[in-house]
C-alpha positions as semicolon CSV with decimal commas, in nm:
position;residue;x (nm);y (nm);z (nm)
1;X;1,822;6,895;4,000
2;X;1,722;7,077;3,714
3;X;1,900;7,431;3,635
4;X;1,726;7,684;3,414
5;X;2,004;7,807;3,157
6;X;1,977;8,240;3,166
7;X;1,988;8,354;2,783
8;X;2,288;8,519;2,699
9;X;2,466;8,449;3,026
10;X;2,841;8,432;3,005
11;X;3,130;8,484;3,191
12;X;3,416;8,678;3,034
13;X;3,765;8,796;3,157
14;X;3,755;9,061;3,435
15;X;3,896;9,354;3,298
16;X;3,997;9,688;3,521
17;X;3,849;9,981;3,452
18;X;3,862;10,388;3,489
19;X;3,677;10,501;3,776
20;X;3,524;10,795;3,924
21;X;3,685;10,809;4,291
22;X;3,536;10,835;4,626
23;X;3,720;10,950;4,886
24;X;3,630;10,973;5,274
25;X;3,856;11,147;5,546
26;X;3,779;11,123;5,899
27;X;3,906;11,291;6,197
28;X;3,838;11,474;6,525
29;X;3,802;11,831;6,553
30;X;4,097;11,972;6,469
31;X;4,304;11,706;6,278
32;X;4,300;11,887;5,960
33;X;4,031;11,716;5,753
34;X;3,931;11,991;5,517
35;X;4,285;12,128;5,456
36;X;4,406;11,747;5,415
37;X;4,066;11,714;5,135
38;X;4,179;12,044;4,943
39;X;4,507;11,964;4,891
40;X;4,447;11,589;4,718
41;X;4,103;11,801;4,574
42;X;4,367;12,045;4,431
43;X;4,586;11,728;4,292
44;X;4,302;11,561;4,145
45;X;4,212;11,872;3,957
46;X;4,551;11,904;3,820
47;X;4,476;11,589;3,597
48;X;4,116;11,563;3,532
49;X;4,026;11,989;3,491
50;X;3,666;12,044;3,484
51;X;3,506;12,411;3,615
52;X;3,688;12,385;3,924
53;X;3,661;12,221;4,229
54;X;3,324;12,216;4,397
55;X;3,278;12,273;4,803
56;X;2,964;12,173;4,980
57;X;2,988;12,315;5,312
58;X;2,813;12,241;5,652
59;X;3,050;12,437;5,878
60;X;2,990;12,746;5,798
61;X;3,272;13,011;5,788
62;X;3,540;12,759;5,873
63;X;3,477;12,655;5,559
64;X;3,648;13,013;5,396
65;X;3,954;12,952;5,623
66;X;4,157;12,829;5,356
67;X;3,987;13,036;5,047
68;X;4,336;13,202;5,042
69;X;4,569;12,930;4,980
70;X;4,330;12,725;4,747
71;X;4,117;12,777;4,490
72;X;3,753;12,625;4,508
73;X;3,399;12,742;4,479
74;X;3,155;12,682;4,799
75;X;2,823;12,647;4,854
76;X;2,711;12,599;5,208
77;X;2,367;12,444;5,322
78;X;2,185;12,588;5,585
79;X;1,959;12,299;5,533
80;X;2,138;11,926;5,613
81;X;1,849;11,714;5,485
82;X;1,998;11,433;5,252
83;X;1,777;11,573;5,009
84;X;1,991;11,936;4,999
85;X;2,328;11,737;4,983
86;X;2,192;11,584;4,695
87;X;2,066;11,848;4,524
88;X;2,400;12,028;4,555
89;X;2,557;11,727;4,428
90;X;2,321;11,710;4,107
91;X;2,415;12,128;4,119
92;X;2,780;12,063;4,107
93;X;2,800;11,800;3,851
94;X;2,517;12,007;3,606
95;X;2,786;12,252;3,597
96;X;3,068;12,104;3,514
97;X;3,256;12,008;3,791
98;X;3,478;11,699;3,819
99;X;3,600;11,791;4,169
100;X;3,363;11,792;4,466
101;X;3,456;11,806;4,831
102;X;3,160;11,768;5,117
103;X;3,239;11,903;5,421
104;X;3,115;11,718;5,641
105;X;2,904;11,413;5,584
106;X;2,815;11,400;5,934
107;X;2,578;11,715;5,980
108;X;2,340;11,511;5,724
109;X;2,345;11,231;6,001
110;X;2,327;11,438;6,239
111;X;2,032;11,597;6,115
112;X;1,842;11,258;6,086
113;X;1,910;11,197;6,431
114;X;1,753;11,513;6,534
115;X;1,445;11,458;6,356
116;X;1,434;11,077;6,499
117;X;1,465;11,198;6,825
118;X;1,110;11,407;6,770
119;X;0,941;11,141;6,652
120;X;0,700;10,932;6,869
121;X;0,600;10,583;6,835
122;X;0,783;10,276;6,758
123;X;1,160;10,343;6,733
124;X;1,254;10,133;6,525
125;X;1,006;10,186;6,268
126;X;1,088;10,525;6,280
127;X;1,436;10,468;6,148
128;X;1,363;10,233;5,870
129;X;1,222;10,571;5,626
130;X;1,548;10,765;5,758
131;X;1,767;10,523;5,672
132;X;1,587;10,491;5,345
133;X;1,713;10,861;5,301
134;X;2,026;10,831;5,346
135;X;2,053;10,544;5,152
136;X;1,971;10,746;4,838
137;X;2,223;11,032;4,963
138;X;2,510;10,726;4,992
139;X;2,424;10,627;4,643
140;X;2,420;10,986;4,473
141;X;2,777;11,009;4,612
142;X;2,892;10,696;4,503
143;X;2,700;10,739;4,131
144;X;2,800;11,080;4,095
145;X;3,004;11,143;3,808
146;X;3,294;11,286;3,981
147;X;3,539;11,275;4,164
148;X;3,429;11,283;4,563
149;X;3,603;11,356;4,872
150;X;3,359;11,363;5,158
151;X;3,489;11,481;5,527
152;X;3,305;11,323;5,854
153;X;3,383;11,387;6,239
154;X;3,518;11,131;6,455
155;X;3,372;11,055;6,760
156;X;3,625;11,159;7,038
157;X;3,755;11,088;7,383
158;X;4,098;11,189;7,537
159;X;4,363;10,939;7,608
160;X;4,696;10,918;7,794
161;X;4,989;10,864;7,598
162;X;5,374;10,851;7,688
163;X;5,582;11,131;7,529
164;X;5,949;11,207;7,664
165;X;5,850;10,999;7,974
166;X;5,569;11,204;8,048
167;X;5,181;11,117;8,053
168;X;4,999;11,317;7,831
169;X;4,638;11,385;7,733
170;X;4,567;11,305;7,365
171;X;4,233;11,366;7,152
172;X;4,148;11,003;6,993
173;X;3,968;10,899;6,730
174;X;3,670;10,690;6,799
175;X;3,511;10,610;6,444
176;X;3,306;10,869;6,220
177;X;3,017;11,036;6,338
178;X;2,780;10,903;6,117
179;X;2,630;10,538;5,986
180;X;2,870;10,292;6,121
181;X;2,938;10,118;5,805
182;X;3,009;10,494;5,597
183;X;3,369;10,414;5,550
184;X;3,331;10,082;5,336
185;X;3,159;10,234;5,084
186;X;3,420;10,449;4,968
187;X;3,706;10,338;4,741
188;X;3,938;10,468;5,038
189;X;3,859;10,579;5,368
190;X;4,125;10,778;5,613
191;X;4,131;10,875;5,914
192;X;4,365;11,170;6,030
193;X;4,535;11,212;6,362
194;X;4,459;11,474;6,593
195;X;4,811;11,604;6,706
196;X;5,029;11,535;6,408
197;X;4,737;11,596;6,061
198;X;4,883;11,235;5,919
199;X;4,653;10,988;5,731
200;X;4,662;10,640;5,772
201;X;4,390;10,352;5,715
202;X;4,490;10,255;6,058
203;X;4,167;10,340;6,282
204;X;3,868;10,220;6,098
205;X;3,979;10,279;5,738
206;X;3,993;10,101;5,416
207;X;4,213;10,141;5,112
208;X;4,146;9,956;4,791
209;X;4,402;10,148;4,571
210;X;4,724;9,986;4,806
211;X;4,857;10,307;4,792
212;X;4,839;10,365;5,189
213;X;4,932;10,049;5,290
214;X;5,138;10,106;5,562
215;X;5,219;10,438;5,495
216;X;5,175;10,713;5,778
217;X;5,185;11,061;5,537
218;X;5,010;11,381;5,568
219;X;4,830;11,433;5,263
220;X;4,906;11,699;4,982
221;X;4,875;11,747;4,657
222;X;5,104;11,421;4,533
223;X;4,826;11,225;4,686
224;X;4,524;11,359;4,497
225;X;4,747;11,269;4,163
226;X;4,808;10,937;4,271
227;X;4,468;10,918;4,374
228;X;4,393;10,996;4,043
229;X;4,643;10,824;3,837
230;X;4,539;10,471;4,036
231;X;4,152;10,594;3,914
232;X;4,213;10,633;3,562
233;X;4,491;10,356;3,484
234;X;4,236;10,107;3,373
235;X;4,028;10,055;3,045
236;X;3,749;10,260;2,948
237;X;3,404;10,144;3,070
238;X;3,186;9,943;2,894
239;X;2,873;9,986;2,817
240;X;2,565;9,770;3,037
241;X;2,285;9,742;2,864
242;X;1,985;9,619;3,093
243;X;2,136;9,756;3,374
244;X;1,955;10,031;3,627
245;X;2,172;10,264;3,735
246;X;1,984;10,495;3,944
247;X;1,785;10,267;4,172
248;X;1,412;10,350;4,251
249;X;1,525;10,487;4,641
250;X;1,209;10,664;4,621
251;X;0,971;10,357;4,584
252;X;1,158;10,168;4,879
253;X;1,120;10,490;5,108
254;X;0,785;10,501;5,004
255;X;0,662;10,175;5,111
256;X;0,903;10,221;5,469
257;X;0,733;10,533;5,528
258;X;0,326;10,388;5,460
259;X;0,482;10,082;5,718
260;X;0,550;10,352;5,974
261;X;0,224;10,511;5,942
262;X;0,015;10,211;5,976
263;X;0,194;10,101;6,257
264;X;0,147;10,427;6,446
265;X;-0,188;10,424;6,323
266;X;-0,230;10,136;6,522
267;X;-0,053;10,254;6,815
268;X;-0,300;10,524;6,832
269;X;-0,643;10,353;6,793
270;X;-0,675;10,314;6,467
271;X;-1,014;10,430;6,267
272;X;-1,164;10,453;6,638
273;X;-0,935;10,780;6,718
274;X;-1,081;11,048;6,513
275;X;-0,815;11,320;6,541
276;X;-0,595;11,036;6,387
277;X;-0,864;11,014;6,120
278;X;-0,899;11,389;6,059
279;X;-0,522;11,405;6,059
280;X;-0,509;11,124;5,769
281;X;-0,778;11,264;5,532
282;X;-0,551;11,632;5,508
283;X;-0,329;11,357;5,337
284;X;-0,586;11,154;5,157
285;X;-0,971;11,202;5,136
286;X;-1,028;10,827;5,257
287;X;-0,787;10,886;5,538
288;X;-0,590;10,593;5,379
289;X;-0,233;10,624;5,414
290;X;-0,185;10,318;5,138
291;X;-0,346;10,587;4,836
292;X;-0,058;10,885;4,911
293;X;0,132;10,892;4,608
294;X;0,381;11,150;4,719
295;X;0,741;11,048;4,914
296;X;0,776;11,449;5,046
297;X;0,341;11,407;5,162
298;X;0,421;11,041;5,361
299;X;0,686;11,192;5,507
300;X;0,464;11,505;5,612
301;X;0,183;11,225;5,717
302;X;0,401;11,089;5,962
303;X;0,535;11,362;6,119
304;X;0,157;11,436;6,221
305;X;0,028;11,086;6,312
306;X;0,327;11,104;6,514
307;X;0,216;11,420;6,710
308;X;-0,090;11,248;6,756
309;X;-0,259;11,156;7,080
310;X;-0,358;10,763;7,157
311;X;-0,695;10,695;7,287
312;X;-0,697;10,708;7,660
């Protein structure tokens, strides 16, 4: 067996190093998610300063509930494409923010849903563009150069629980509203109880700083400075030459979105369905879905061969 040696491949000691952390808290309605994410917000910006902390809001006015006990600067989005969470992200950190809070994660979902949900053809194939999406939105959180605390909803159902001998109703927790696997890619993930605002990594959380093992707290202030202090107790980061650090999400999302269109191309009639051809050549003169350059005109493309009719 024969083993081709990589030039200047080496192993070397593992060293830790300072980090930029992302933070995810879950909860159902009501458990105090963004109060919980402005007081560690508020900690973290203690230590690291910056222009402030930055709030990108889906809720609306519930988002200015709190504007008089904390200090933060909001923007809300009207629009919950992954695209506008991004560009507020790339808005908050081109100002000067170290700070950012989203609030919540799971409108951005939600909105993908919506827009699968008018799509015809194959199902499946539908998804594989919108997942592409919020792929790149994952990624711009987690290679944002800040720190990130990102709020989702909980799924919820109510539940009977004993208390002073009694059986009482109880809202649950029934993991994030959102991509199932959201929560592992943050550097902790926790979820928030209902009835009592405390934080655990108990229902489908994750904790890779140890410092909520077993530990059932509501979170303040302390926590975002812990938080922070676990973040920045390694070395500085090194350099990586060779190494890509925004991937091409574009490209992929290109090539899921021209697989989409062919298939419902074919779904249709093909070249033999001329409103599917007319439809095409708005996008391309050859009607060729392969020769659209743009990511925002596929995307366009197969919102209309979706609308369109199959030969009878």
């Amino acid at each position: 067996l024969f083993v081709e040696r990589i030039e200047n491949m080496a192993f070397k000691k593992a060293i830790r190093e300072k980090v930029w952390l992302k933070a995810e808290i879950h909860g159902p309605s009501g458990s105090g998610k963004t109060k919980s994410a402005l007081r560690v917000a508020t900690g973290i910006y203690s230590k690291c300063g910056g222009e402030g902390i930055a709030f990108i809001s889906s809720e609306g006015s519930r988002s200015l509930y709190y504007a008089d006990q904390y200090n933060y600067d909001i923007l809300e989005l009207e629009d919950h494409s992954p695209e506008k969470y991004m560009s507020a992200i790339d808005e908050a950190v081109g100002l000067g923010y170290k700070v950012i809070i989203i609030d919540s994660s799971s409108h951005e979902w939600q909105w993908l849903n919506d827009l699968h949900s008018k799509m015809k053809g194959n199902s499946f194939q539908n998804w594989a563009p919108l997942k592409a999406r919020h792929k790149s939105f994952v990624n711009k959180i987690l290679q944002c150069p800040a720190h990130v605390i990102v709020c989702a909803r909980s799924k919820t159902e109510w539940v009977m629980e004993d208390k002073n001998g009694k059986q009482v109703p109880k809202k649950a927790g029934l993991g994030i509203e959102g991509d199932k696997q959201f929560d592992y890619e943050f550097t902790v993930a926790l979820s928030i109880d209902q009835g009592t605002h405390i934080a655990s990594v108990d229902d489908g959380g994750k904790d890779n700083t140890g410092l909520f093992d077993q530990k059932y707290e509501v979170l303040t202030e302390k926590h975002g400075v812990m938080l922070y202090d676990w973040a920045n107790s390694g070395a500085e980061p090194q350099a990586r030459p060779n190494v890509v650090t925004e991937p091409e999400i574009p490209v992929d999302e290109a090539k899921e979105l021209k697989a989409a269109i062919i298939a419902r191309c074919n779904e249709v009639g093909g070249s033999k369905n001329k409103e599917l051809m007319t439809t095409l050549m708005q996008f391309n003169e050859k009607g060729n879905p392969n020769m659209i350059r743009s990511v925002e005109k596929l995307r366009e493309c197969l919102e209309a061969v979706n609308n369109v009719a199959p030969l009878q």
